[in-house]
N, C-alpha and C positions, 0 to 999 in steps of 0.2 A: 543323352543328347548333349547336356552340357560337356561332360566328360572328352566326347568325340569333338566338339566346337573350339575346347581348349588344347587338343592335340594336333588340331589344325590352325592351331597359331591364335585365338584368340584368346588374348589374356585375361580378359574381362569375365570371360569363363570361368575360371578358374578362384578367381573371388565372388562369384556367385555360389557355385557349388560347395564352397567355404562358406558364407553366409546362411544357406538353406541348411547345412550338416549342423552347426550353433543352434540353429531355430530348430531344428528337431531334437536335438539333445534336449536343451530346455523343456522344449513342448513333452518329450514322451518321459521324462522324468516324474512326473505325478502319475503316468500311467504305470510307469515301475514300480514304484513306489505301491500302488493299488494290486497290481501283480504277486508281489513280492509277499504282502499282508495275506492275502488272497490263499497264497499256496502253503504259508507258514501255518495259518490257520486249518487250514485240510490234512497238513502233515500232523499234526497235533490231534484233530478231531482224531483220526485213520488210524494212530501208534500211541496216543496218549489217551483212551477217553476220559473224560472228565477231568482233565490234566487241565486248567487256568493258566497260558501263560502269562498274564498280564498281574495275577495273582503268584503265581510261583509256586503256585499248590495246586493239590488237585482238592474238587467241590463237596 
C-alpha cells in the first residue's frame, strides 16, 4: 500500500516504508540471531554427536 501511495506521487510514503524497513531490521535481528543458534545447534547435534561446540571438543 505504502509502495503503490508513493508511486502515486506521495513522498511521505516513501520515508515511511524507509522507516518501517530500519524498524524491522532492528526488530528481527535478535530473532536471527535465535534462528541462527537454533539451526547451528541441530546441524552439530544431526553430523556431530557429542561434538561441544562451545567447548571445541567432543564430551
Amino acid at each position: 500500500m505504502l509502495w503503490n501511495a508513493y508511486e502515486w506521487g506521495d513522498k511521505n510514503a516513501l520515508d515511511r516504508l524507509i522507516q518501517y524497513n530500519r524498524a524491522d531490521i532492528v526488530n528481527l535481528d535478535p530473532l536471527m540471531e535465535l534462528a541462527f543458534e537454533a539451526m547451528k545447534n541441530k546441524l552439530f547435534q544431526e553430523h556431530f554427536p557429542g561434538f561441544d561446540p562451545f567447548t571445541n571438543h567432543a564430551s
